[in-house]
C-alpha positions in Angstrom: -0.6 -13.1 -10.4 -1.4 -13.2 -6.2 -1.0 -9.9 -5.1 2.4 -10.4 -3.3 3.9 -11.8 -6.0 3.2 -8.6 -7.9 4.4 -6.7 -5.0 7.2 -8.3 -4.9 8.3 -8.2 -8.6 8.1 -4.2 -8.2 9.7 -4.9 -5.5 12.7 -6.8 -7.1 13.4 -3.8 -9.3 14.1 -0.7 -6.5 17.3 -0.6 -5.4 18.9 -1.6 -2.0 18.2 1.9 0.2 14.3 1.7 -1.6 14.1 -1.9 -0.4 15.0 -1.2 3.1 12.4 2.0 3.0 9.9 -0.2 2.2 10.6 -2.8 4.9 10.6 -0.1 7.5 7.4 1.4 6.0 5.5 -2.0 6.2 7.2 -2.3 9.8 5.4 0.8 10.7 2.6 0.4 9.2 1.7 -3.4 10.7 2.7 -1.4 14.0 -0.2 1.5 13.5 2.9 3.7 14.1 2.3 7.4 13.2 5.8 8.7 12.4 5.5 11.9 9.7 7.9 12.1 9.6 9.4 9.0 8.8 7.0 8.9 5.7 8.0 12.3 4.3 11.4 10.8 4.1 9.8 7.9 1.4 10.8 8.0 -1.9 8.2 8.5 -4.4 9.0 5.2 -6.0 8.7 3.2 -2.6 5.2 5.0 -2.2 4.0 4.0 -5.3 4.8 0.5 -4.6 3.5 -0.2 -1.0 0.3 2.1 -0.7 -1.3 0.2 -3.8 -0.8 -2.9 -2.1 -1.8 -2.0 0.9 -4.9 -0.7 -0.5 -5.3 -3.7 -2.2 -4.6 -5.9 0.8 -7.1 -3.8 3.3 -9.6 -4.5 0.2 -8.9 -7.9 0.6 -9.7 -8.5 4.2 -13.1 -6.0 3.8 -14.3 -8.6 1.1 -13.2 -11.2 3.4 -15.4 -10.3 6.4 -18.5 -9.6 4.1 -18.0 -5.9 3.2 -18.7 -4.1 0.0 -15.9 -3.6 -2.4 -16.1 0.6 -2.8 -14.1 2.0 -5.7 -12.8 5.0 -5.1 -13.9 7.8 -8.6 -11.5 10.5 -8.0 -10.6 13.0 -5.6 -12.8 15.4 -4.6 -16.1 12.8 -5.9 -18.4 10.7 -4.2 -17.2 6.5 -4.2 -19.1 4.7 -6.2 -20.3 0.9 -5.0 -18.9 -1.5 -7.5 
C-alpha cells in the first residue's frame, strides 16, 4: 500500500472535527508555519496519524536526493544507519 493510501485509510476512520484538524495541520505544516499553539490544540489521534506520515514522507524525499535512510533507536540513544 503507497503511503497515502495508508494515510488516507486512517484517515477515513477519524471523525469530521479530526478530519478538519488534520487538514489544517498539513496546511501549516506545507506553510513552515510555527503556531504552538495551534498544535497543542491536536488531538492525540490526529497526531498519531499525520507525524508518521510526515516522517515517512520527509524519508521519502532524503532517499530521493541520495541521502542515507537513518532509523531512529529510541529516545535518548544514538540513530543507527540502516
Amino acid at each position: 500500500m503507497s503511503l497515502v493510501d495508508n494515510f488516507m485509510s486512517q484517515v477515513i476512520d477519524l471523525d469530521e472535527k479530526e478530519k478538519e484538524e488534520t487538514i489544517l495541520f498539513l496546511a501549516k505544516a506545507l506553510l513552515c508555519e510555527k503556531d504552538n499553539d495551534f498544535v497543542k490544540k491536536i488531538s492525540q489521534k490526529v497526531l498519531l496519524v499525520v507525524l508518521p506520515f510526515l516522517a515517512d514522507v520527509a524519508t521519502n524525499i532524503i532517499l530521493k536526493k541520495g541521502g542515507e535512510k537513518v532509523e531512529s533507536v529510541g529516545i535518548g540513544k544514538e540513530s543507527k544507519k540502516v
